[in-house]
N, C-alpha and C positions, 0 to 999 in steps of 0.2 A: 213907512213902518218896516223894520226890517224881520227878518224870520224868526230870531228869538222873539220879538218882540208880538209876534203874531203867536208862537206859541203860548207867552204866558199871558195873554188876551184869552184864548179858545183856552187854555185851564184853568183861569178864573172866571170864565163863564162857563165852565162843567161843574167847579169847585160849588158853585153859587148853588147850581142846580142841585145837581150831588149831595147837599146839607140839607135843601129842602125834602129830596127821600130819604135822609137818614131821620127825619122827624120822625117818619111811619117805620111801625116795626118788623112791617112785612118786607119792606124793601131795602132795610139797613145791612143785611149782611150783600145782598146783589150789588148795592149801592157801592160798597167798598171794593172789593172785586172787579167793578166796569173799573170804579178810579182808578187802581193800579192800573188793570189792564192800559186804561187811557194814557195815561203816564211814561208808560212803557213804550210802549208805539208811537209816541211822540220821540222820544229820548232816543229812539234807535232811529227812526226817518232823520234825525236832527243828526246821530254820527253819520249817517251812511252822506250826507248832501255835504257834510264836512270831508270826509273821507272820500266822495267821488272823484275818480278819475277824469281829466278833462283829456281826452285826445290831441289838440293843439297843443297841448304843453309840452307835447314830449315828440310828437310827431309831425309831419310834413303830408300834404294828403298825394304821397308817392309808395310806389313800392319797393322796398326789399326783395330782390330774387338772390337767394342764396343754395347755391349750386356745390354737393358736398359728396365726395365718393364714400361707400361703406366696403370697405375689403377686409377679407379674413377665413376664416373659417367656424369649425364647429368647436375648437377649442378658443380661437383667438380671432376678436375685433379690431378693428380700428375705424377710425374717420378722420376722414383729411377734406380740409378747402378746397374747391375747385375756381369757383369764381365767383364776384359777387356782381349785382346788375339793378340800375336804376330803370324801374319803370312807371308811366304816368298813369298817378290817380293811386288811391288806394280802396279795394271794393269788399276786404274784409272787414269784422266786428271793430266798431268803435268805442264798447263799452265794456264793464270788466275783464279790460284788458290780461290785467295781472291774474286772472283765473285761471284756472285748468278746466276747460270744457268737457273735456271727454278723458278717459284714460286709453293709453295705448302702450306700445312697445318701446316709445322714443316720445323726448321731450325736448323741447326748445325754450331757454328762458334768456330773456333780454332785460340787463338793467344800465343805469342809468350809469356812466364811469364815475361822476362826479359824489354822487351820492350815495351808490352801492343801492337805489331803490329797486324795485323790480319795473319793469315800465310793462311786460309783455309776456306773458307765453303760452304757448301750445303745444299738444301732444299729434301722434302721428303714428303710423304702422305701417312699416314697408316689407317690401318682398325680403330684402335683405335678411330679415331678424325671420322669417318663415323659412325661406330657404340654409340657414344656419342649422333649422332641426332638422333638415330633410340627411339620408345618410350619404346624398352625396358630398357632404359638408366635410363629412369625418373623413373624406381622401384628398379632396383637391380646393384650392382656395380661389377664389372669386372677388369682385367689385360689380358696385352695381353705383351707379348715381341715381342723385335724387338728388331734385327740387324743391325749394319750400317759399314760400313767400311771406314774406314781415313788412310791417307797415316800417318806415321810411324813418331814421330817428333824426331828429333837430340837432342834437349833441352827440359828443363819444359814447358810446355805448359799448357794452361787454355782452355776446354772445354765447349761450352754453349751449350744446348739443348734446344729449346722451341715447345711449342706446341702453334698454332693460332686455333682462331676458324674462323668462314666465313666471318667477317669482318676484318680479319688479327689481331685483338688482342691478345695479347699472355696471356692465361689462363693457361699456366703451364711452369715449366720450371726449367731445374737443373744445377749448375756449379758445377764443378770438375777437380782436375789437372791432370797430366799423366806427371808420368815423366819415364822416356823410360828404364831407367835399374831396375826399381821398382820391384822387383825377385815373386810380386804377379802378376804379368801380365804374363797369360800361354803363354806358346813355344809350339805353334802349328805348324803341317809341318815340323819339322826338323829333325826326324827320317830317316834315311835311303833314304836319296836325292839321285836320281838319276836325271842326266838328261831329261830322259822319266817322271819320278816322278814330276821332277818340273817344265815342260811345260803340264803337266797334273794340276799340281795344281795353275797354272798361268790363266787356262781356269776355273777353278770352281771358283778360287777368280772373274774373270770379270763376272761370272752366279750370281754370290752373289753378286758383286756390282751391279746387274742389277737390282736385287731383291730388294736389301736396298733399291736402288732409290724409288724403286713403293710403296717402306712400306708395302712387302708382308710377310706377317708370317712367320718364319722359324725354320723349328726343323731340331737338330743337334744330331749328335753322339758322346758322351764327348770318344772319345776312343783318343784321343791326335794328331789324325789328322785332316786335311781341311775338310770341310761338301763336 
C-alpha cells in the first residue's frame, strides 16, 4: 500500500467515525473542526515527505573546506577565494538542508548549476564584519581568513558568499562554482586511513564546523592532513 493510499484508508476511517458524532448534536460542531484539522495535517505531512530533501541526491558523504579571505575596511569590503579542500566524511546537518538555521552577519548559499535549485546553506558571523565597526576600520584596512565547511556536491554547483552589515544589507559578496572532480581542489585526510584515523578525523571536521559556524579565525597546518 503506498502512502496516498494509507492516507485515504485513515480518512475514511475518521470520515466514518466523524459522521457517526455529527449524528449527536453536542459534538457536531467539534466533530467538523477535528475533520479539517485532520485533513490538514495529513495534507501538509504528505507535501513536506514530497518536498523532503534527500542528502544523497545532491551530496557525497565528504567535506567541503572552503577557505576565503574578507579584506577592506569600514567603508569598503570584499571577498576573494582562497582555496578549496576535500575532506573525508561529512559530520554536519543532513536535513533541511536549504534552510537558514540561525541568522548572522554572512551567508553561504549553494545550488545546484544545472537546475538553479538551492541544495544548501548557512549563515555565520566572523570577526571580520565586528572588527569593520571598530574605529580602527575607519584608518587602515585589513584581511582576515576564514573557513567554512560544506557538505561535498555530487554535481557543479554555484557558490554564493555574502557579507551583511547590521541592517542585513549585503555589502560584499562573491560567486564561484565547485565542481567536485576539479584535480585543483586538495585531497586532504586520505593518507593512511585507518579506522582510529578516521573517527579521529570525523571529530576535528565537527570542532571545525563548530568553529566555521561562530566565524572564529583559524590556522592550519598545510602538511596534507585535517587541521
Amino acid at each position: 500500500m503506498t502512502f496516498p493510499d494509507n492516507i485515504r484508508a485513515i480518512h475514511n476511517f475518521y470520515c466514518i467515525n466523524t459522521n457517526n458524532l455529527i449524528e449527536c448534536p453536542i459534538f457536531a460542531e467539534n466533530a467538523k473542526t477535528m475533520k479539517k484539522t485532520f485533513i490538514f495535517t495529513l495534507c501538509s505531512l504528505f507535501s513536506m515527505t514530497v518536498n523532503a530533501q534527500n542528502f544523497s541526491d545532491y551530496f557525497e558523504d565528504k567535506t567541503l573546506r572552503a577557505d576565503y579571505i574578507f579584506t577592506g575596511d569600514a567603508k569598503k569590503q570584499e571577498v576573494y577565494l582562497d582555496e578549496l579542500s576535500s575532506l573525508p566524511q561529512w559530520a554536519g546537518r543532513k536535513h533541511h538542508l536549504a534552510e537558514l538555521p540561525l541568522a548572522g552577519n554572512g551567508e553561504i548559499t549553494m545550488k545546484d548549476k544545472a537546475t538553479g535549485e538551492t541544495i544548501y546553506r548557512t549563515s555565520f558571523s566572523s570577526l571580520f564584519q565586528e572588527w569593520v565597526s571598530e574605529e580602527e576600520a575607519s584608518r587602515i584596512k585589513r584581511g582576515f581568513e576564514n573557513s567554512f565547511l560544506l557538505p561535498y556536491p555530487k554535481k557543479e554547483a554555484v557558490v554564493t558568499i555574502s557579507l551583511k552589515d547590521v541592517y542585513h544589507k549585503v555589502n560584499a559578496s562573491l560567486t564561484h562554482e565547485i565542481i567536485p572532480n576539479d584535480i585543483l581542489i586538495h585531497q586532504r585526510g586520505t593518507n593512511h586511513i585507518t579506522p582510529s584515523s578516521l573517527s579521529s578525523a570525523k571529530r576535528k571536521c565537527r570542532r571545525l564546523h563548530r568553529c566555521s559556524n561562530h566565524g572564529r579565525r583559524i590556522y592550519r597546518k598545510r602538511d596534507g592532513y585535517i587541521l
